[in-house]
C-alpha positions as CSV (number, residue, x, y, z in Angstrom):
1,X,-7.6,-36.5,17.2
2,X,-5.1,-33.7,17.3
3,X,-4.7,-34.5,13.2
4,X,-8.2,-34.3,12.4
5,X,-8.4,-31.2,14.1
6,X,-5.7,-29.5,12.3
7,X,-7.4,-30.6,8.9
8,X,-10.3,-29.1,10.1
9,X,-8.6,-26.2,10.4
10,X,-7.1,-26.2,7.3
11,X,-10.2,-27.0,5.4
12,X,-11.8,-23.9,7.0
13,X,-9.5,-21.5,6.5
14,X,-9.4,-22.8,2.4
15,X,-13.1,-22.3,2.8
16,X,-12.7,-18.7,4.1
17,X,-10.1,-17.9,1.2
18,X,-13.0,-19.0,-1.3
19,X,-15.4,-16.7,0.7
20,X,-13.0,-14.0,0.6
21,X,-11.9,-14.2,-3.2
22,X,-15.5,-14.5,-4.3
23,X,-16.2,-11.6,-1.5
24,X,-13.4,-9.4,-3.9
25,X,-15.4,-10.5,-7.4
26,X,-18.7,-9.4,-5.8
27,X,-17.2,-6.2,-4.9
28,X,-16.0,-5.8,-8.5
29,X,-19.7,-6.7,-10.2
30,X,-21.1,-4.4,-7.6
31,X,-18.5,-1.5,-9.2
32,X,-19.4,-2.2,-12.3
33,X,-22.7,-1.7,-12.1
34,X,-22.4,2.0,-10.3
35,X,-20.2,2.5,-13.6
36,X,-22.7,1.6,-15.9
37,X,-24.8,4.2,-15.4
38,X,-22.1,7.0,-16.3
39,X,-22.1,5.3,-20.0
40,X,-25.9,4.8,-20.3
41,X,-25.8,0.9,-19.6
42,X,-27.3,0.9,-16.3
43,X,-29.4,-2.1,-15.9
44,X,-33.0,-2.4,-14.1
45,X,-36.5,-3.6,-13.1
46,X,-39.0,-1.0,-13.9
47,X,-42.2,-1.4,-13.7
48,X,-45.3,-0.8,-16.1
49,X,-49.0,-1.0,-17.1
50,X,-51.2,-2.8,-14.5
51,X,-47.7,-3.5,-12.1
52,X,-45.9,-5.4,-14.8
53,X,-42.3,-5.6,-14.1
54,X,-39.8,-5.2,-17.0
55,X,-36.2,-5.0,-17.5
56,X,-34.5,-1.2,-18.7
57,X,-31.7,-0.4,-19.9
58,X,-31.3,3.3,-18.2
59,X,-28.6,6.1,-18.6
60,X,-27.7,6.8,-15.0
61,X,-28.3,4.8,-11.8
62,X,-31.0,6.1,-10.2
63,X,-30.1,7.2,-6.5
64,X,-32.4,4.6,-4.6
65,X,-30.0,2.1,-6.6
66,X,-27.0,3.8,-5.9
67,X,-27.4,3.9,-2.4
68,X,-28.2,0.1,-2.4
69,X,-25.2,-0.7,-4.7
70,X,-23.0,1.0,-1.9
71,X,-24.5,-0.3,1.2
72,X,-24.2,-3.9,-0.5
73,X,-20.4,-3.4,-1.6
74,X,-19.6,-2.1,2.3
75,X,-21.4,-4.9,4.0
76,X,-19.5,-7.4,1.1
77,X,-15.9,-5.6,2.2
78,X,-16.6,-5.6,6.0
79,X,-16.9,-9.0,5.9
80,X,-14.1,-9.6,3.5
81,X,-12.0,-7.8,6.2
82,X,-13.3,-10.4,9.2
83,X,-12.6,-13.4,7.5
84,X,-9.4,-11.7,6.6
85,X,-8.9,-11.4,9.8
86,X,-9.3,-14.1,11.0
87,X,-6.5,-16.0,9.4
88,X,-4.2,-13.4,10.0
89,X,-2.1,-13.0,12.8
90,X,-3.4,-9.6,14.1
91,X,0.0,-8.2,15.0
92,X,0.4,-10.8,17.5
93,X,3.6,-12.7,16.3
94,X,4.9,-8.9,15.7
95,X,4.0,-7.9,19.2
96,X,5.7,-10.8,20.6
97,X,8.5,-10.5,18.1
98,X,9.1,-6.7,19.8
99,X,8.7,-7.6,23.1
100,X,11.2,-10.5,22.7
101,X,13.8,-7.9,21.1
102,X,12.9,-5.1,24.1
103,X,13.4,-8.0,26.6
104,X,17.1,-8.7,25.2
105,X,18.1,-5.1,24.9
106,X,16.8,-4.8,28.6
107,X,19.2,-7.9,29.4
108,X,21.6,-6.4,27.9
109,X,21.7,-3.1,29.5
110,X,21.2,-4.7,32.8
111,X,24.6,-7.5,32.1
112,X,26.3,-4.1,31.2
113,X,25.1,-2.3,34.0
114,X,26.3,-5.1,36.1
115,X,29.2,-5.5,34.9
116,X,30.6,-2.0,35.3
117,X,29.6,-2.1,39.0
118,X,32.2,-5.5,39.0
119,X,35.0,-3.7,37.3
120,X,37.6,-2.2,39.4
121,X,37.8,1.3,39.2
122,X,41.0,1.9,36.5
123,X,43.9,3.8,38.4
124,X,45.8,7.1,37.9
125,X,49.2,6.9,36.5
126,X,50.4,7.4,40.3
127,X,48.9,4.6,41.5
128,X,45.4,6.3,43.0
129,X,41.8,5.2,42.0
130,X,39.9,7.9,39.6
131,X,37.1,10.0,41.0
């Protein structure tokens, strides 16, 4: 059970490294179009007599487009960046990692702390205890 589980888990996160690799293309088609329009290649639908609908090719992006070319590329990245987070460890393992090493250094201290309270107190050359 516990090995079908664990290649379920690897299947998914393969699935969400495809999602997130075509998730990067996607963003870089979505660039590419917003670049067209500075050298007169911008692509649309236009429409003409009677309603008829007709590809252009156009030399800017017309705002409305513009503003739906960037709203798709940040809704594409957002989720790029969940699924990438998903998979990744969040800081966790580095969290632990530091609390681990703040936990020695506290042992540490405290063994040293200790001890120096054990140790005798060294003497003066004539015999008496230092202040």
């Amino acid at each position: 059970m516990a090995a079908a589980v664990s290649a379920k888990q690897v299947d998914n996160r393969a699935r969400r490294a495809a999602l997130i690799e075509a998730a990067y293309v996607e963003m870089g088609e979505i660039v590419k179009r917003l670049r067209a329009g500075r050298e007169g290649e911008f692509h649309t639908i236009l429409k003409g007599e009677g309603g008829a609908e007709h590809t252009e090719v156009i030399e800017f992006v017309p705002s409305v487009e513009a503003l739906n070319l960037l709203r798709a590329f940040s809704v594409v990245a957002k989720t790029a960046v969940d699924l990438e987070k998903v998979d990744g460890d969040q800081g966790v393992e580095g969290a632990k990692s530091m609390l681990g090493n703040l936990a020695l250094g506290l042992r540490a201290v405290y063994d040293a702390a200790r001890l120096a309270d054990e140790q005798p107190e060294p003497a003066e050359p004539n015999g008496e205890a230092c202040p």
